[in-house]
C-alpha positions as CSV (number, residue, x, y, z in Angstrom):
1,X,126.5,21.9,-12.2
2,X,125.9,22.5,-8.7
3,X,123.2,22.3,-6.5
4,X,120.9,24.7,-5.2
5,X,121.1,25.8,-2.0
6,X,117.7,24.9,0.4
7,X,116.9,27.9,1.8
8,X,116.8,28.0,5.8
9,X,113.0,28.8,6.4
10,X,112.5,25.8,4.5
11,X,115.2,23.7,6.4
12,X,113.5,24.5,9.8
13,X,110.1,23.7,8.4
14,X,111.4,20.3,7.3
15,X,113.1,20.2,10.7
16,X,110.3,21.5,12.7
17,X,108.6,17.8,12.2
18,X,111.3,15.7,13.3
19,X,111.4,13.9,16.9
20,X,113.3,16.2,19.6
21,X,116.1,13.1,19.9
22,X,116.9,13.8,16.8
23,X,117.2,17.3,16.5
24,X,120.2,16.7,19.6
25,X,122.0,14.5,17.7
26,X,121.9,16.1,14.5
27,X,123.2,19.5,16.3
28,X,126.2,17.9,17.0
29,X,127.2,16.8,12.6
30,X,128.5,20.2,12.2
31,X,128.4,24.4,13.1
32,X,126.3,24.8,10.6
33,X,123.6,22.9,11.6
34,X,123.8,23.9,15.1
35,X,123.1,27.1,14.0
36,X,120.2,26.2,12.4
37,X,118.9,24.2,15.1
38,X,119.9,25.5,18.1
39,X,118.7,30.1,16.5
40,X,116.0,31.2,18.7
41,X,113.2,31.3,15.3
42,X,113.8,27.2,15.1
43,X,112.9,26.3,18.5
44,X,110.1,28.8,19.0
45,X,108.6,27.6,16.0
46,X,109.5,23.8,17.0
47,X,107.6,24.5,20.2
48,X,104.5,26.3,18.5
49,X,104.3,23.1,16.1
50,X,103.8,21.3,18.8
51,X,100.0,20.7,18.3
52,X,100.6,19.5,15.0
53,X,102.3,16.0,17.1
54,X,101.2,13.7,19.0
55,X,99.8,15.1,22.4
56,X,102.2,13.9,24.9
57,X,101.9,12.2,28.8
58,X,104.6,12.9,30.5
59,X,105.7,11.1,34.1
60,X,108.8,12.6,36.3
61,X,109.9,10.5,39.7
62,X,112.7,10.6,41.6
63,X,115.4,7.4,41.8
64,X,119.1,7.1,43.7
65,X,119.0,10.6,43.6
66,X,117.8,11.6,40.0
67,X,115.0,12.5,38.4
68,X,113.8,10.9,35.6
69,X,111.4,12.0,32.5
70,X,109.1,9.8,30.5
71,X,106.5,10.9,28.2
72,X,103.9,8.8,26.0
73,X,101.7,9.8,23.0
74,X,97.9,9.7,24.4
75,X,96.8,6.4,22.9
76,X,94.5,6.9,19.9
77,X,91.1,4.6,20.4
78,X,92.6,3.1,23.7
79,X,90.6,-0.2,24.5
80,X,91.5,-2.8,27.5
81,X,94.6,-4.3,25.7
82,X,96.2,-1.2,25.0
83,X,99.7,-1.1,26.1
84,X,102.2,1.9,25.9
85,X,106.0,2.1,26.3
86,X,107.2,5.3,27.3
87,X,110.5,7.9,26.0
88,X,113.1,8.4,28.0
89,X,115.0,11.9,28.8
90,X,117.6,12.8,30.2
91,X,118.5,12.4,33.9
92,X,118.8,15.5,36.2
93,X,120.4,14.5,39.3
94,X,119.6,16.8,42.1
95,X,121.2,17.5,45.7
96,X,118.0,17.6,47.7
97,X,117.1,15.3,50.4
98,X,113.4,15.5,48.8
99,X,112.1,17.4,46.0
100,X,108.8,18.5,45.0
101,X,107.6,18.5,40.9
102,X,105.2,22.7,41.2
103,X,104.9,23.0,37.8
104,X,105.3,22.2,34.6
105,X,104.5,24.6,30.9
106,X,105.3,24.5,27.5
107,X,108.2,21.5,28.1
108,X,110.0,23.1,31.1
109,X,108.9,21.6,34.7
110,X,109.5,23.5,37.9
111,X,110.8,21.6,40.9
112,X,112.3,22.3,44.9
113,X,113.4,21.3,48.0
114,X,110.6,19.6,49.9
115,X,112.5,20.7,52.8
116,X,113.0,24.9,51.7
117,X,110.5,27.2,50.9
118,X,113.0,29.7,48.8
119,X,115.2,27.2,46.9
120,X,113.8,26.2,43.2
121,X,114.7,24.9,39.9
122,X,113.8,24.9,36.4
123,X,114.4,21.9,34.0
124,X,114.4,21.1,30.7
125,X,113.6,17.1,30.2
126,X,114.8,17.5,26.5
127,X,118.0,19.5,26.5
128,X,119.1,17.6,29.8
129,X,119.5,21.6,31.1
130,X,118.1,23.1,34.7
131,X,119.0,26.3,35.6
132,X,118.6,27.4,39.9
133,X,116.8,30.0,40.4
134,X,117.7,32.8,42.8
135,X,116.2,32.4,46.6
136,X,113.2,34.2,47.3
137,X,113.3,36.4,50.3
138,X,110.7,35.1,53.0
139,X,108.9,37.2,55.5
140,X,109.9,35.3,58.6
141,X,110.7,31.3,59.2
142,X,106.9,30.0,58.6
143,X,106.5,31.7,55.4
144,X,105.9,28.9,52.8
145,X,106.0,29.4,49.1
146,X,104.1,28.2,46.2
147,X,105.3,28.3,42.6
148,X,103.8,28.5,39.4
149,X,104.9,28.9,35.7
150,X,102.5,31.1,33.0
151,X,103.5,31.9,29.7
152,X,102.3,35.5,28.0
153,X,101.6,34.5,24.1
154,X,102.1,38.2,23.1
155,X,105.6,38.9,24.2
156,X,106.9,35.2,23.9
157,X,107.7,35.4,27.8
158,X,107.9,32.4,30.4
159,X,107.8,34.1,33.9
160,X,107.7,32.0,37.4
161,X,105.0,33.3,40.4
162,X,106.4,32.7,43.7
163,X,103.3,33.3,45.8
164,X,104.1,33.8,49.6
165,X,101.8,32.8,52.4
166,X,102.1,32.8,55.9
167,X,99.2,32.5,58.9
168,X,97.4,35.3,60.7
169,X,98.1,37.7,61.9
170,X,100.9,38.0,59.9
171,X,99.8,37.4,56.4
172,X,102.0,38.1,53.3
173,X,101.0,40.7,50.4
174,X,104.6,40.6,48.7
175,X,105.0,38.3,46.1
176,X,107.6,37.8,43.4
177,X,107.8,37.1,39.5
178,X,110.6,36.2,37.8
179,X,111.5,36.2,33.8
180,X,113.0,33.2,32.5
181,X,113.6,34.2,28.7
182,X,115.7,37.4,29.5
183,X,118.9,35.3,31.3
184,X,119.1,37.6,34.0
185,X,117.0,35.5,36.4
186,X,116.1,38.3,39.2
187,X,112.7,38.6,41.0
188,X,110.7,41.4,41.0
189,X,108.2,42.0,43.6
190,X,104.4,42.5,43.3
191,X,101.6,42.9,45.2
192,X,98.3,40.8,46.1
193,X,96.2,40.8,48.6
194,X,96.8,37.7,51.0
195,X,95.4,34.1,50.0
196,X,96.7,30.8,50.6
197,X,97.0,28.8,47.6
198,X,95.4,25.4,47.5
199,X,95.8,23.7,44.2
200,X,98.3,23.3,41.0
201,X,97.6,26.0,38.3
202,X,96.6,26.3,34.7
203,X,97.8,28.7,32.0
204,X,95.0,30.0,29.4
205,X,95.8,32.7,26.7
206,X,98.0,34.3,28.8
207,X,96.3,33.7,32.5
208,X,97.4,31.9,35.2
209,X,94.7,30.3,37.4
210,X,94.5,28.9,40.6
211,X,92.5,28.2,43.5
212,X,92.6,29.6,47.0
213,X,91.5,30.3,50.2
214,X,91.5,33.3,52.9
215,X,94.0,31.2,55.2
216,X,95.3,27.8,56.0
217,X,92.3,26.5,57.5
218,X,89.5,27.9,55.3
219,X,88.2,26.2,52.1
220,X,88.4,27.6,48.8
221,X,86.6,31.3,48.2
222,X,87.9,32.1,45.4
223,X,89.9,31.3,42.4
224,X,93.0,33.8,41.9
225,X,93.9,34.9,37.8
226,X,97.1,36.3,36.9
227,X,97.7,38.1,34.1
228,X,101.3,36.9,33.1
229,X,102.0,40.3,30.9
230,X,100.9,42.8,33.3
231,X,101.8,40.5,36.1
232,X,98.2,42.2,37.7
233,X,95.5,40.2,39.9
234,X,92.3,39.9,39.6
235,X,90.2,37.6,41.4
236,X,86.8,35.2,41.0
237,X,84.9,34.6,43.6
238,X,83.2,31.1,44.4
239,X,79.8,30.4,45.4
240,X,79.3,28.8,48.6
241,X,76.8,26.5,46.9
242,X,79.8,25.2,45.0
243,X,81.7,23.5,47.0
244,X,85.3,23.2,44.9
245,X,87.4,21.6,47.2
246,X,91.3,22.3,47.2
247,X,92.3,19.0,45.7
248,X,90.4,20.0,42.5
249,X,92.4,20.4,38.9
250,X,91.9,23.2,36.9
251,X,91.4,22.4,33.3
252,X,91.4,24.0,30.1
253,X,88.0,23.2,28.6
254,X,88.0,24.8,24.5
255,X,89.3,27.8,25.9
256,X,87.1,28.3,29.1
257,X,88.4,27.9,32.4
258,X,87.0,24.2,34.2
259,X,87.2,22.4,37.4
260,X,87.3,18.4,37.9
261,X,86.7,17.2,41.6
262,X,85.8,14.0,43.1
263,X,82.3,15.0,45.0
264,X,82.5,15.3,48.7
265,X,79.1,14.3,49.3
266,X,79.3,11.3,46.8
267,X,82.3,9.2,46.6
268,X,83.4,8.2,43.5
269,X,81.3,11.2,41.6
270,X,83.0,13.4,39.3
271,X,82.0,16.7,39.2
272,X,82.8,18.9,36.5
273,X,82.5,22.8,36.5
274,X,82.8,25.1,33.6
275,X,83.0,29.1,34.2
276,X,80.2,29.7,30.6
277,X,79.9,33.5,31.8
278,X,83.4,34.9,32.9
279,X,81.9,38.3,33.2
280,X,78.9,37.4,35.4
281,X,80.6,34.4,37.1
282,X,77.9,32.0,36.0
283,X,79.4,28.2,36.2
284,X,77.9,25.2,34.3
285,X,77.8,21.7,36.6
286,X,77.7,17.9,35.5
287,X,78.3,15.0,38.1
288,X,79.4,11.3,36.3
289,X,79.2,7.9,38.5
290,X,82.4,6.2,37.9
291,X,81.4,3.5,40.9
292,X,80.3,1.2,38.5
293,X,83.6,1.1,36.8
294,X,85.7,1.6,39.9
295,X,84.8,-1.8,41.2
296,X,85.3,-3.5,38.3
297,X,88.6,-1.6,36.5
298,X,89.6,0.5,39.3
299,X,88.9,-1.7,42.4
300,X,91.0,-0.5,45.0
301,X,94.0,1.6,43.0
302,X,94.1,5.5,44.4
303,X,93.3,7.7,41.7
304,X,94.1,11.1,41.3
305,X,92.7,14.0,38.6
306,X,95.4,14.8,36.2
307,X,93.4,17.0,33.7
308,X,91.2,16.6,30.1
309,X,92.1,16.0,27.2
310,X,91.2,18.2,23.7
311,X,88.8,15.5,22.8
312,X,87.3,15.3,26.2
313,X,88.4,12.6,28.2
314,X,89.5,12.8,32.2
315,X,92.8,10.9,32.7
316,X,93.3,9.8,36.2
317,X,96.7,7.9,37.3
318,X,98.0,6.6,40.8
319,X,100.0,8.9,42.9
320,X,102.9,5.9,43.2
321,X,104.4,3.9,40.6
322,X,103.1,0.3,40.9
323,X,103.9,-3.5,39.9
324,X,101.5,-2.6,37.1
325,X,101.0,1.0,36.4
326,X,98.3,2.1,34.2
327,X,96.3,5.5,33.1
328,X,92.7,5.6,32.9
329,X,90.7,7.9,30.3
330,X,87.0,8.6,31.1
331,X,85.1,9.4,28.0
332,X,82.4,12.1,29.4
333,X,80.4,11.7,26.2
334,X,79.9,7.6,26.1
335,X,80.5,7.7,30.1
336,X,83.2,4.6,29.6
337,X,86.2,4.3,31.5
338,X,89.5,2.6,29.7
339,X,92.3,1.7,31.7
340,X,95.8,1.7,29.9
341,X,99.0,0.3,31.0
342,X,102.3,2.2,30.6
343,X,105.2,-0.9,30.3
344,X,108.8,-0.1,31.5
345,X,108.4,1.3,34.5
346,X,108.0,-2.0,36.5
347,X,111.7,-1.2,38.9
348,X,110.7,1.8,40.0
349,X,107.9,0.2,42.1
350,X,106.5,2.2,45.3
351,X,107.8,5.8,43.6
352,X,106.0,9.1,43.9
353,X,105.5,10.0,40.1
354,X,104.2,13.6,39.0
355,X,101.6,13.1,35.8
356,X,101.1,16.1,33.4
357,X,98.9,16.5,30.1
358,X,99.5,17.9,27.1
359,X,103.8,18.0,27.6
360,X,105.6,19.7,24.7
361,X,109.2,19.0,23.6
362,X,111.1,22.1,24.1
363,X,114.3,22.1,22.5
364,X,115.6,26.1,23.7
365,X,118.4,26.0,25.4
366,X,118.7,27.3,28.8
């Protein structure tokens, strides 16, 4: 008697809930399970059970020449003694002088030459892949760039914005898009009225938001959306009563577009702003004290916002890697501040690292 065959769908849903290390190495037992693991409906669906795991931290700093990936599971009920160790990727080794981390979506991050304004790359953590993107063509030598990575949810599509700024009086309405999933890798052009981005960008059902002024010098008027399938602009206008500054991060709060900022006026003051009328441009705001628990968790430890989490905590983290580098959740409903330390990373002491929320293990191959 023989045994039944397990149908394929089945297969990938079994698969579809096993860690991404595994899935490498069990690609390699034969051809018949790379072609399971490696089709197209596997790791699409791999990636969309993604919220089904563990949300993941992920870290990515630069040493001898490499980059490196970690990523952590948020910690569930974190208290004072909570301690994380982190997974380790693969390492991309890169041939820049100094590289910049611009984005990162749905497991790929987007990196470039500190130095060039037209030279970028995108890498997969998981896979150990990275794929060089074609140069950008620049208006003259000041043109600098700034890139950003949206998905569209209806066609399946990862596309990177190159948006192109340069000072008056020679401002830049050309920008360029770019297709990852179609292997061709050539920018299109598009155009936008000039702006001068000012902060990292957030993807929402298909939207890619970010802040931005009129010029280099000006603060931000406006916050720019970009709709990633009809690679059209539209823009939202901010208040002058506002006051978002440009190092504010852009959040995804249950589906409505948000803004954390340390307060100008008030050091040490969170503000939060939520857009609750996209139509009339009408914006909720709270402010939280966090001095209390700065000088006594915090004390002198440069914090920056790295985003919220789905149950509605800030996490903050240092810019540099430290003797002892931890991760701080604020919990905006109990207003309590936990400080968690990530073990491992002790050598790389003194090392820009680039923080990101909610990373997903992407297992497509480039």
């Amino acid at each position: 008697m023989t045994n039944p065959e397990i149908p394929i769908d089945l297969l990938m849903d079994i698969f579809s809930s096993v860690p991404a290390k595994s899935i490498a190495r069990f690609r390699c037992l034969s051809k018949f399970w790379e072609s399971i693991l490696c089709h197209p409906d596997f790791t699409e669906l791999y990636l969309t059970m993604s919220p089904t795991r563990p949300p993941l931290l992920s870290f990515t700093f630069e040493n001898d020449g490499k980059l490196l990936f970690f990523s952590t599971p948020y910690p569930q009920n974190p208290d004072e003694n909570t301690c994380l160790v982190p997974t380790r990727y693969h390492v991309h080794h890169y041939d820049y002088p100094t590289y910049e981390v611009t984005s990162a979506l749905r497991g790929f991050i987007c990196y470039r030459d500190r130095t060039s304004q037209d030279t970028m790359v995108i890498c997969n953590p998981v896979t150990g892949e990275s794929v060089s993107l074609p140069k950008v063509e620049l208006k003259s030598i000041n043109t600098e760039t700034k890139t950003y990575l949206g998905y569209d949810p209806i066609d399946k599509q990862m596309k990177v914005l190159c948006i192109k700024f340069d000072d008056f009086p020679n401002p830049c309405d050309e920008h360029q898009v770019l297709t990852l999933e179609n292997g061709k890798h050539l920018w299109r052009r598009i155009q936008c009225k000039p702006h001068y981005p000012k902060s990292d960008g957030i993807c929402i059902d298909g939207t890619l938001y970010y802040t931005a002024g009129f010029d280099r010098g000006t603060s931000v008027s406006m916050i720019v959306c970009f709709d990633v399938r009809s690679e059209k602009f539209s823009f939202i206008n901010i208040d002058e009563g506002m006051l978002i500054n440009a190092y504010c991060t852009l959040i995804n709060y249950k589906g409505k577009l948000g803004a954390l900022q340390f307060s100008f006026l008030s050091p040490k003051h969170l503000e939060f702003w939520v857009l609750q009328d996209a139509e009339n441009f009408i914006w909720s705001k709270d402010i939280y004290n966090l001095r209390p628990f700065w000088n006594k968790i915090v004390k002198r430890t440069e914090l920056f916002i790295v985003g919220m989490t789905a149950g509605g905590e800030v996490v903050l983290t240092p810019y540099y890697l430290v003797d002892t580098f931890c991760i701080y959740y604020f919990n905006l409903e109990c207003k309590s501040l936990t400080r968690v330390q990530i073990q491992g990373l002790e050598k790389f002491n003194c090392t820009r690292v680039y923080t990101s929320l909610d990373y997903a293990e992407n297992l497509k191959l480039m």
